[in-house]
C-alpha positions in Angstrom: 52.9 63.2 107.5 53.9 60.2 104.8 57.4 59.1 105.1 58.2 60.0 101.5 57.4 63.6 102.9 59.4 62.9 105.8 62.3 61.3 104.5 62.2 64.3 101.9 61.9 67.3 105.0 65.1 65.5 107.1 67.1 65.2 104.2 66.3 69.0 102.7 66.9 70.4 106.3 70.3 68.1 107.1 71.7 69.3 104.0 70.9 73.0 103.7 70.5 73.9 107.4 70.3 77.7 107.8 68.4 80.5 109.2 65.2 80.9 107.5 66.2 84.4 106.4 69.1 82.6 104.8 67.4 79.8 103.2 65.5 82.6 101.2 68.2 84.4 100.3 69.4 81.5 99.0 66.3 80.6 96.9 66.6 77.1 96.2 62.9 77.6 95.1 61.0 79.8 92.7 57.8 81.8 93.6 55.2 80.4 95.6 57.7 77.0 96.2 60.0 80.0 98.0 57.5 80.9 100.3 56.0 77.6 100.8 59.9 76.8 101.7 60.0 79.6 104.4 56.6 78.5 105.6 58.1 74.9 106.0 61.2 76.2 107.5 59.3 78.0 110.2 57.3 75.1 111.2 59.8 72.3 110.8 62.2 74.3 113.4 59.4 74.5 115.6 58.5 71.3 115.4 55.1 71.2 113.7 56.2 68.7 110.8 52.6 68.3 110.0 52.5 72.0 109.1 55.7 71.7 107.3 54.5 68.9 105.3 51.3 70.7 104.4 52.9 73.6 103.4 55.7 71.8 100.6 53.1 69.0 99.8 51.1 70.8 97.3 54.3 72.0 95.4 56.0 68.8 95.9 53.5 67.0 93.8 54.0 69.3 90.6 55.1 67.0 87.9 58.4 67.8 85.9 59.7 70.8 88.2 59.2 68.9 91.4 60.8 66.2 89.9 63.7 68.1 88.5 64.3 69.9 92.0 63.9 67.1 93.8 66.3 65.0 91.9 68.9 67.9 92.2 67.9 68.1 95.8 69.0 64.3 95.9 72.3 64.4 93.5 73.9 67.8 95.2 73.7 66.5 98.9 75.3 62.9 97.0 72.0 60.9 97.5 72.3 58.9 94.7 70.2 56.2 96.0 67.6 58.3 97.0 68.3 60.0 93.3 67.6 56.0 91.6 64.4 55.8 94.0 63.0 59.0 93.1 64.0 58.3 89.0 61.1 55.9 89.8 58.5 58.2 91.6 58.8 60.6 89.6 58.1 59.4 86.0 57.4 62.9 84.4 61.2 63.3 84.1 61.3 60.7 81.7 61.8 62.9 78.6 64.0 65.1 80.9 68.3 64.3 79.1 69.4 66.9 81.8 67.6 64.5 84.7 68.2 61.2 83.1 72.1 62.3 83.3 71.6 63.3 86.6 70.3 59.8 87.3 73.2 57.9 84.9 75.8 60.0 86.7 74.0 58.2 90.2 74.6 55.2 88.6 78.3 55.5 87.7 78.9 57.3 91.8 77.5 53.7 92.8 79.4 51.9 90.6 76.1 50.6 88.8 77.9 50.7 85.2 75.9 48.8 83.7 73.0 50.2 84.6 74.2 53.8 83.3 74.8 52.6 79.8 71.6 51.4 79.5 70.1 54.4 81.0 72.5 56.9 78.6 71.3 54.8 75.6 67.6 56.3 76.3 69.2 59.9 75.8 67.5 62.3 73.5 70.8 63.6 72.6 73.2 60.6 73.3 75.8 62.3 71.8 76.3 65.3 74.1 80.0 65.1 75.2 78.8 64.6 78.9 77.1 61.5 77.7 80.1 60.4 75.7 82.7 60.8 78.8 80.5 59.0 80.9 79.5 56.3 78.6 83.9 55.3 77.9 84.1 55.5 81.2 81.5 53.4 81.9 82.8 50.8 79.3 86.5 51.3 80.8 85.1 50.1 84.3 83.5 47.5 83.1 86.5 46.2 80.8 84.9 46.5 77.8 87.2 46.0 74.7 85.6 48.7 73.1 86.8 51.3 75.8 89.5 52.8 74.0 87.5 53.8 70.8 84.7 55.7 73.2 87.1 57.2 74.4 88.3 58.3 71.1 84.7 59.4 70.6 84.3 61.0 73.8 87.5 63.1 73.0 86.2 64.2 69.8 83.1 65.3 71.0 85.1 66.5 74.1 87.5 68.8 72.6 87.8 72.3 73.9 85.1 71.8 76.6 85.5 71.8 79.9 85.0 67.9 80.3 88.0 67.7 77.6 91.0 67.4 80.6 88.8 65.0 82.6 88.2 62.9 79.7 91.9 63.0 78.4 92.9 62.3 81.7 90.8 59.0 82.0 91.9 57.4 78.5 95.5 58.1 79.4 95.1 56.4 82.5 92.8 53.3 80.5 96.3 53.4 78.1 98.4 53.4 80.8 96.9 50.5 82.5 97.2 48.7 78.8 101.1 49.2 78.4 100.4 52.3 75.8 102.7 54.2 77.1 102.9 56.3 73.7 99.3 57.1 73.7 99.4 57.5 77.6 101.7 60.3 77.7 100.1 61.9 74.5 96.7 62.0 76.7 98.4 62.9 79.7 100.2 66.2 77.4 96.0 66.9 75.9 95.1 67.0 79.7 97.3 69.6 80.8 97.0 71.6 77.5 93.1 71.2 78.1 93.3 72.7 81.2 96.4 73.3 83.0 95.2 73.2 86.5 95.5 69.9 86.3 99.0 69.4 87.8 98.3 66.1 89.4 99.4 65.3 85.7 102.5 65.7 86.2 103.5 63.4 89.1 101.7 60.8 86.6 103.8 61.7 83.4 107.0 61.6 86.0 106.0 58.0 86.7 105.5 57.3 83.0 109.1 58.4 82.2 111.0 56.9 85.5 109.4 53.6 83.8 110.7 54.0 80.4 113.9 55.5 82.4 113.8 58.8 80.5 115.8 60.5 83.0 115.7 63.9 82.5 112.5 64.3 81.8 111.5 62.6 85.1 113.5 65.1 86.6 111.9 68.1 85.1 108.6 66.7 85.3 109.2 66.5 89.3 110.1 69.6 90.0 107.6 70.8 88.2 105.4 68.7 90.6 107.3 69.9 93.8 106.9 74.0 92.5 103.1 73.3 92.1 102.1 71.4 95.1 105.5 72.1 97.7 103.3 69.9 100.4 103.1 66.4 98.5 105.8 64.8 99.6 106.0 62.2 96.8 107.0 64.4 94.4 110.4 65.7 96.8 110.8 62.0 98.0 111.0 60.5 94.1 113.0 63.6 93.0 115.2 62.9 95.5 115.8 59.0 95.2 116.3 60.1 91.3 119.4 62.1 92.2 120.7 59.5 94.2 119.9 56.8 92.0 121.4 59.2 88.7 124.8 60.8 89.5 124.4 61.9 85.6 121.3 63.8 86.6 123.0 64.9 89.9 125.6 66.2 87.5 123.6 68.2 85.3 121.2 69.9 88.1 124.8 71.3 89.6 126.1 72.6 86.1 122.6 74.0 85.2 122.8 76.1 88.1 126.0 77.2 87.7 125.2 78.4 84.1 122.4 80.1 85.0 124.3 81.8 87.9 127.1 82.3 85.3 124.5 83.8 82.5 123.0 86.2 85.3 126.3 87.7 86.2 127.2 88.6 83.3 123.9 89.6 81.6 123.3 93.2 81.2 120.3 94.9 83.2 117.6 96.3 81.2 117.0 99.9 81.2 113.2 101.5 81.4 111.8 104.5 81.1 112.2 106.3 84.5 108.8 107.3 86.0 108.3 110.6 88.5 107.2 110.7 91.4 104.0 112.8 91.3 103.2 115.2 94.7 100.3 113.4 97.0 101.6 109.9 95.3 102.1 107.0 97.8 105.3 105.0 98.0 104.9 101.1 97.7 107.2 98.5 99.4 106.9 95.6 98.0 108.5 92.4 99.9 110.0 90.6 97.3 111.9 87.9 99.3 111.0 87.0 103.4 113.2 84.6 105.6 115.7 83.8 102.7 119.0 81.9 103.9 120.9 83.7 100.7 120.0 85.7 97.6 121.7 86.8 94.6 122.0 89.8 92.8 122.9 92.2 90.2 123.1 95.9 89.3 122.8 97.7 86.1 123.8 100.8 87.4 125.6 102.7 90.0 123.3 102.5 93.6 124.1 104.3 96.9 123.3 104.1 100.2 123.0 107.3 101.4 123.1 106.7 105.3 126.0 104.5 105.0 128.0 106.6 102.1 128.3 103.1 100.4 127.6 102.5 96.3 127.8 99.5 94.7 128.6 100.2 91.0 127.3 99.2 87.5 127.5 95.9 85.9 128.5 94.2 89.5 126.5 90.9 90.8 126.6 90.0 94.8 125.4 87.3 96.9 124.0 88.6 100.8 123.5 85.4 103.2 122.2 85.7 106.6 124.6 85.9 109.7 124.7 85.4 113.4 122.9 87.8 116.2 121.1 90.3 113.4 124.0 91.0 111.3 124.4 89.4 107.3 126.8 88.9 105.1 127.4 90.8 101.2 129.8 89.6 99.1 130.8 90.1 95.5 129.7 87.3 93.1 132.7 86.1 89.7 136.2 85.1 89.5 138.0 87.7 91.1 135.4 88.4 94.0 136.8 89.9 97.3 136.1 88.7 100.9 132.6 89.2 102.3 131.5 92.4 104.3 129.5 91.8 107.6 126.3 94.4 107.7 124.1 94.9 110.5 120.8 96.9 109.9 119.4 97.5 106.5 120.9 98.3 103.5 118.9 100.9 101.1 120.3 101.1 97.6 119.1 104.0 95.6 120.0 103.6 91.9 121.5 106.8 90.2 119.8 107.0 87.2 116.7 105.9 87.7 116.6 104.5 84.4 118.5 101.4 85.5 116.9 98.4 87.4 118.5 95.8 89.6 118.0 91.5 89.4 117.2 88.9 91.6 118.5 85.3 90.7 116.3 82.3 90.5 113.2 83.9 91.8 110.7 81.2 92.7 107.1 82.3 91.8 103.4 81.3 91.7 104.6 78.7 94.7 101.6 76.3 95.3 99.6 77.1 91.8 100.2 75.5 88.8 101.5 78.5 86.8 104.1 78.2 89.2 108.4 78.6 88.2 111.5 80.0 88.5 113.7 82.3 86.9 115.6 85.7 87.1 113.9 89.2 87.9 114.3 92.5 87.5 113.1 95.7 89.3 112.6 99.2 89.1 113.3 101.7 91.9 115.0 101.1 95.6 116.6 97.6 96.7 116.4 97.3 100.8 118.5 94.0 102.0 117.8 93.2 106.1 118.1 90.9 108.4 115.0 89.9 110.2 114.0 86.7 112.4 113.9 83.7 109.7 116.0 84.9 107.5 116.3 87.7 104.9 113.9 90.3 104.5 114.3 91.8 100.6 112.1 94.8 99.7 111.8 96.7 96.3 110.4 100.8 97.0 109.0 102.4 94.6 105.7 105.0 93.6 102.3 103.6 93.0 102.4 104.5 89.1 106.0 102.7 88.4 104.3 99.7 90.5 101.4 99.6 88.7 103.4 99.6 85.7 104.2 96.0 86.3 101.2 94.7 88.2 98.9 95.5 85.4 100.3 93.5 82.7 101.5 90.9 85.5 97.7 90.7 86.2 96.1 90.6 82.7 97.5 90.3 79.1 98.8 93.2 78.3 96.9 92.8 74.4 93.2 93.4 76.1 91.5 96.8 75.1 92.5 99.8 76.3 89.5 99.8 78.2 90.0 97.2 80.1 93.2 97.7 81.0 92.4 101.1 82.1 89.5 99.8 84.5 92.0 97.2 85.7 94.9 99.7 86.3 91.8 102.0 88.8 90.8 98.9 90.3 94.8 97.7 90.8 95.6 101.4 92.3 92.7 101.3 94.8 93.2 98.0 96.2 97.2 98.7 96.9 96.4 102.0 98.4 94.0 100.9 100.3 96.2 97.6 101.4 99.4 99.7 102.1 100.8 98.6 105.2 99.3 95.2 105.6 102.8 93.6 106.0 103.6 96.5 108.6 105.1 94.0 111.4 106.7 92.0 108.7 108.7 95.5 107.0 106.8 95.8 103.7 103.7 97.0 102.4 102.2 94.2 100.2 103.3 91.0 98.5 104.2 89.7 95.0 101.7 87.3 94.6 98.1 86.4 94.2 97.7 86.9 98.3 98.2 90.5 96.7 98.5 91.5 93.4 101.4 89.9 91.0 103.9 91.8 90.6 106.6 90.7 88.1 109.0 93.0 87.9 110.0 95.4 84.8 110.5 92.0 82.3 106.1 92.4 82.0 105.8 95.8 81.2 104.6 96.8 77.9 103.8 100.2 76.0 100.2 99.2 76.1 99.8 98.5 79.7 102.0 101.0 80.9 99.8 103.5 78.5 96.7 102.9 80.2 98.5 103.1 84.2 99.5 106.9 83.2 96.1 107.6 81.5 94.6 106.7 84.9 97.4 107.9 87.2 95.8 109.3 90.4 92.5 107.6 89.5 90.9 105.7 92.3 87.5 104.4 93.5 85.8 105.8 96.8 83.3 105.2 98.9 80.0 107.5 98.5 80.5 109.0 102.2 84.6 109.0 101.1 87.2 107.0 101.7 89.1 104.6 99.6 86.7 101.4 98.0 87.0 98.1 98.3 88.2 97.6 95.0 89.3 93.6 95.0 89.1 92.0 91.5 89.9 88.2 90.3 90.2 86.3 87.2 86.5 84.7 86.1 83.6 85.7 88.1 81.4 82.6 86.5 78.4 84.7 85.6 77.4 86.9 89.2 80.2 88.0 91.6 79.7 88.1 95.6 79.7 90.5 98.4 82.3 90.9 100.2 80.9 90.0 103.2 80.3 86.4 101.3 84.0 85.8 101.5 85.6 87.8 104.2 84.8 89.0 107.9 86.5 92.1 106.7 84.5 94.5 107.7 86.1 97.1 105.2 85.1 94.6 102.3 82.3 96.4 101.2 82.1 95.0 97.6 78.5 93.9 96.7 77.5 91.1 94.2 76.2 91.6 90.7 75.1 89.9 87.9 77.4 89.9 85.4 75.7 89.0 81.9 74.8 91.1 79.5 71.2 92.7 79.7 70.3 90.1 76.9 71.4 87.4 78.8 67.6 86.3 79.8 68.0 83.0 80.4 71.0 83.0 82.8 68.7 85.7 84.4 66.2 83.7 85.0 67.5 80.8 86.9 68.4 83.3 89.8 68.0 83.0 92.5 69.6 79.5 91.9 67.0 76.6 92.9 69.0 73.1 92.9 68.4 72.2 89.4 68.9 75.8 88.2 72.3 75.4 90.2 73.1 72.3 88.3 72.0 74.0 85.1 74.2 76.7 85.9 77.4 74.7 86.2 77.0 72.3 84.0 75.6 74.2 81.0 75.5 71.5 78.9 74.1 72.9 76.1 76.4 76.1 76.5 72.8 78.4 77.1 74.5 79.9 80.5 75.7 83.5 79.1 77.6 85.6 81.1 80.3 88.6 80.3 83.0 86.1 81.1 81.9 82.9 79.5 84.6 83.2 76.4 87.6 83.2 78.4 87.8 79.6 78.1 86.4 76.2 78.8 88.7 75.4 81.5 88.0 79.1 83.8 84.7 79.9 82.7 83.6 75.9 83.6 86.2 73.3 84.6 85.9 69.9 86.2 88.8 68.9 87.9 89.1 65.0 89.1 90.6 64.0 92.0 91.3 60.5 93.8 91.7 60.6 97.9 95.1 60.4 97.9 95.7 63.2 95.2 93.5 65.5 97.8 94.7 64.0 101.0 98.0 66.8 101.3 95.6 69.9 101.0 93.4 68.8 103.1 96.0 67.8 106.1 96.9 71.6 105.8 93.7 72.1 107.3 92.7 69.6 109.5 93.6 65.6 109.8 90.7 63.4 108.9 92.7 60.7 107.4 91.4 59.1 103.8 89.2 61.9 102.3 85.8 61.2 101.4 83.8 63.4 99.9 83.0 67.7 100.1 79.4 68.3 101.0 78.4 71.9 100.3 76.4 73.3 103.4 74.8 76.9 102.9 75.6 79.0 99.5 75.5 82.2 98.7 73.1 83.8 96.0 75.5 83.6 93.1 76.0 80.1 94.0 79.0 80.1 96.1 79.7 78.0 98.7 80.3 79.9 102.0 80.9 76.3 103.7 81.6 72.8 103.3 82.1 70.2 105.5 85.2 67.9 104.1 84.5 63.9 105.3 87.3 62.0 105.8 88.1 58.1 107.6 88.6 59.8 110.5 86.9 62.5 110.8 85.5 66.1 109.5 85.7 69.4 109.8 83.9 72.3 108.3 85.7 75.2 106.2 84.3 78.5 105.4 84.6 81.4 102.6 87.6 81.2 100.9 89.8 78.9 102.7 86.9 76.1 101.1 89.3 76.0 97.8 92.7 75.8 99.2 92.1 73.4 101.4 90.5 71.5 98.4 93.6 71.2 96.3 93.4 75.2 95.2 90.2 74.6 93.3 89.4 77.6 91.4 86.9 78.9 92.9 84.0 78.2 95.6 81.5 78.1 92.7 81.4 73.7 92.3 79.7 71.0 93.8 81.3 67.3 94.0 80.2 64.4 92.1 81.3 61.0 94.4 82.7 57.7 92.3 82.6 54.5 94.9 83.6 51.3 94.4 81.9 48.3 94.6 82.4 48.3 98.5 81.3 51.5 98.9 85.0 52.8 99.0 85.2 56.7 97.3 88.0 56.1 94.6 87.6 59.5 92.7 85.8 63.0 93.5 84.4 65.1 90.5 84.6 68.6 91.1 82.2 70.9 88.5 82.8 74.3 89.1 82.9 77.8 87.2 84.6 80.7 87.3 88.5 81.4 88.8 89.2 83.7 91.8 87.6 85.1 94.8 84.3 86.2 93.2 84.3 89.4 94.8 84.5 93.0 93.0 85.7 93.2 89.4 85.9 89.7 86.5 89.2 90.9 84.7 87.5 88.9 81.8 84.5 90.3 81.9 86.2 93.8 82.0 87.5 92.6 78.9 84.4 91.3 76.8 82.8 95.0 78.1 85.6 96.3 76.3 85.1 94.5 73.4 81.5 95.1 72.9 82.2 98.7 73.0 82.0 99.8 76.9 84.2 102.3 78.5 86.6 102.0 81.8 84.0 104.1 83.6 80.8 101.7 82.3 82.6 99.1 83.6 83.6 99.8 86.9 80.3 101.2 87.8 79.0 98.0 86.2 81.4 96.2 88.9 81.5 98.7 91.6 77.6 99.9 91.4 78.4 101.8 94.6 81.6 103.8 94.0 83.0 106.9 92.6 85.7 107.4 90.6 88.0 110.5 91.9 91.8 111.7 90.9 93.6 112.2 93.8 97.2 113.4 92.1 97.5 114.8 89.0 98.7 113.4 86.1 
């Protein structure tokens, strides 16, 4: 066997080591190259590599396709010398501008700039806005004085793509370093606008205006930073030397929240339609608060506890705090409040008229993403206060259809088609039936957030969403042999959703993956099952040919590139596991759709490998599994930045809310698209309406 063929075999095998039935499944090649790849798989485990040669040696030597796989091969497992060496054996990709970026982009990972301007200057197309970033970049590292205006060329070419945050990001940073401070934090503002998962922004902007000594909006900007990443500590440590360092801005963060505690006592509840509660329908408890030290509160009508023969009346606002040996504390909040009552057990407040809803002060939510805030809440239905182990345990009860009422248009914009908001309220009503009581040991059913569905409170719902919740009411999806379905749905499924068994050992996760593009869609069809350069096609879609039933949500879900240095990723990661400096993300096995199932994440000191869907939080919440990494070194070999190119947002199993969405527009039904989603299911009314 030659030791091109070799070298070729070790590397192939090291980077996508599998099962044979797996590597298949995967089908990194086409046709006859898939079953010479399973006929090289079998004989390379057994350790005939003279077979295995034999058997991918006649495919290998194709011209452009081997060479187009082969380099993808190369730049996915971050070969990028072996990428430049192959550039050379395989000439036939010479008139190739999707493999002679590939190759630049080697270039710029090695720090070889300029090498990749001359090699983007023999583009076809040099003025593809991957070419553009590339090439300021490029100019930027090598301190060219014309950096600035490629960059204003990139950004042009640039805008509302998904490279558009990326690029914006790079030119504020190149003004930045130039004393532009103007410019800088105009870039910096394009960057989050482009895409705002980008919330390493902010910490940058925060530095930008302690510099100029523009107080308060350092202070804003930083705990904006601390909401959207809790675990960097930078963020709490510089808000925190700002306050000492500021008694004004001390000041003003103890009279905000005073207002605000003032504005919320004496704010008027708002009233909502009272629902029913229909025979055979479940009750939800929804834990709204766990282990809280203290929590406000305010009622907009009279509510009793039954057991106790206690009511708390209309209009009043109270503050509960946690006590000693299981008991708490409840206490009337204004001027003329009386001395504090000391509860043990819970306390279940049933409002009166059930048109009148109850508030929570300050409620942080979307922790840890960057949609994340704060701000007052109001609910719907019973308020249970207890004391657990940690703290307070605060729990809103209340029917599936008033529930849904807010998780619907918490979930998706309540100005989508009817349709789709009809197919999301069936999917919403099946997954929290089928989830009630995962919280059991904890005293709820299911959780306000993304872990389970978001669930704002009465201040989302709207006549439109709550319209299509009681159109559906009782509507679920069920397993052919019975039973509630697995009904889980995310944001952006970036063209072909996953099994459930893909993402979770869940053995009740019996979603299955589809492709979801439109039957006309022939050309996204074709590159499955993804090969390497079909996956690179796929992500990058740099001619925007990719089609797919979510692709006009927007450049920054559909396909986003998020960069990151080291020290940006480091405080994810360290959730996880401690490897020191990160490195680089090298994608292991994938699924079909082109999902990572695993990834081993290199660091200084060490690895480890992370699997399904704890890949992306441990990766800075990426948003989704769908990516591979693109490496920038320094000259020593050093990684200064990681490129993440990725697609779609969300879990990739069961239902694209934005694909439910284009269905609708283009005419389909709520049934068409849940079977569409759910091939597998049934829809069946299990209350009336």
């Amino acid at each position: 066997m030659s030791g091109s063929v070799a070298k070729i075999l070790t590397l192939f095998f090291s980077v996508f080591a599998a099962p044979v039935p797996h590597l298949g499944a995967m089908g990194l090649f086409p046709g006859s190259g898939q079953r010479a790849l399973w006929a090289a798989g079998d004989a390379f485990r057994a350790g005939d590599a003279a077979q295995a040669a034999a058997a991918l040696d006649p495919w290998l030597s194709r011209s452009v396709q081997a060479a187009r796989e082969d380099l993808a091969l190369h730049f996915l497992s971050q070969d990028y010398a072996g990428v430049l060496a192959l550039d050379l054996a395989y000439p036939s990709a010479a008139n190739d501008d999707e493999a002679k970026l590939w190759v630049a982009r080697s270039d710029a990972a090695l720090a070889r700039w300029q090498a990749c301007l001359l090699r983007l200057g023999t583009l076809a197309v040099p003025r593809r806005p991957w070419a553009l970033s590339l090439r300021a970049e490029a100019l930027a590292a090598v301190r060219d004085p014309t950096a600035p205006d490629a960059f204003s060329e990139a950004l042009s070419a640039t805008a509302g793509s998904r490279l558009d945050a990326m690029t914006a990001l790079m030119a504020a940073d190149l003004a930045q370093a130039h004393g532009d401070d103007v410019a800088a934090e105009r870039l910096y503002k394009r960057a989050q606008r482009a895409d705002p998962s980008y919330s390493l922004v902010n910490l940058r902007l925060a530095e930008l205006y302690l510099c100029q000594q523009r107080w308060l909006d350092a202070r804003l900007m930083l705990e904006r930073a601390r909401r959207v990443d809790p675990r960097t500590l930078e963020a709490q440590q510089d808000l925190n030397a700002l306050l000492q360092d500021q008694p004004g801005q001390r000041e003003a963060v103890q009279v905000g929240a005073e207002d605000r505690l003032g504005h919320f006592v004496l704010k008027f509840n708002p009233r909502v339609l009272p629902t029913v509660l229909r025979k055979g329908e479940p009750l939800v408890r929804v834990g709204l608060l766990t282990r809280a030290g203290a929590m406000k509160f305010s009622l907009g009508g009279d509510m009793v506890d039954d057991a106790r023969g206690l009511t708390l009346s209309a209009s009043s606002a109270w503050v509960a705090c946690t006590g000693l040996n299981g008991t708490w504390t409840l206490a009337p909040l204004g001027p003329n409040a009386a001395g504090a009552s000391v509860l043990a057990g819970p306390l279940r407040l049933r409002p009166l008229d059930p048109a009148t809803t109850f508030g929570l002060f300050g409620v942080e939510h979307g922790t840890g993403y960057f949609f994340a805030g704060s701000g007052d809440r109001y609910y719907r239905g019973l308020l249970e206060i207890s004391a657990r182990s940690g703290g307070l345990l605060v729990v809103n009860e209340l029917g599936m259809e008033a529930y849904l009422s807010s998780v619907v248009p918490s979930e998706v914009p309540s100005s989508w088609a009817p349709d789709a908001l009809r197919a999301q309220a069936i999917a919403a009503r099946t997954e929290a039936w089928a989830s009630l009581g995962n919280y059991k040991d904890e005293g709820y059913d299911l959780c306000p957030t993304v872990a389970c569905a978001v669930y704002s409170g009465v201040g989302v719902e709207n006549v439109r969403s709550t319209a299509a919740v009681m159109a559906t009411a009782g509507i679920v999806l069920e397993r052919q042999g019975g039973g509630l379905a697995s009904a889980h749905y995310m944001d952006n499924s970036g063209g072909h959703t996953l099994s459930g068994a893909d993402v979770w050992t869940d053995p009740e996760s019996d979603s299955v993956g589809i492709e979801d593009f439109p039957a006309n869609a022939e050309a996204t069809r074709k590159l499955f099952p993804l090969s390497p350069a079909g996956l690179l096609h796929y992500i990058d879609d740099l001619d925007g040919d990719v089609g797919g039933w979510s692709s006009d949500e927007g450049p920054s879900i559909w396909r986003w590139t998020l960069r990151l240095t080291p020290e940006e990723l480091a405080s994810s990661v360290d959730r996880r596991h401690k490897v020191g400096r990160p490195r680089t993300v090298l994608g292991l096995m994938r699924s079909p759709a082109g999902y990572l199932e695993n990834a081993r994440i290199v660091g200084d000191d060490g690895d480890f490998v992370a699997f399904g869907d704890r890949i992306r939080s441990a990766l800075k919440g990426l948003k989704s599994n769908l990516f591979y990494v693109e490496s920038r070194l320094d000259g020593q070999g050093r990684t200064v930045a990681l490129l993440f190119h990725g697609g779609g947002w969300g879990h990739g199993v069961g239902m694209s809310q934005s694909g439910a969405q284009a269905m609708a527009q283009a005419g389909l039904d709520d049934h068409a698209i849940l079977r569409h989603y759910f091939p597998e299911d049934t829809l069946h009314r299990r209350y009336p309406w």
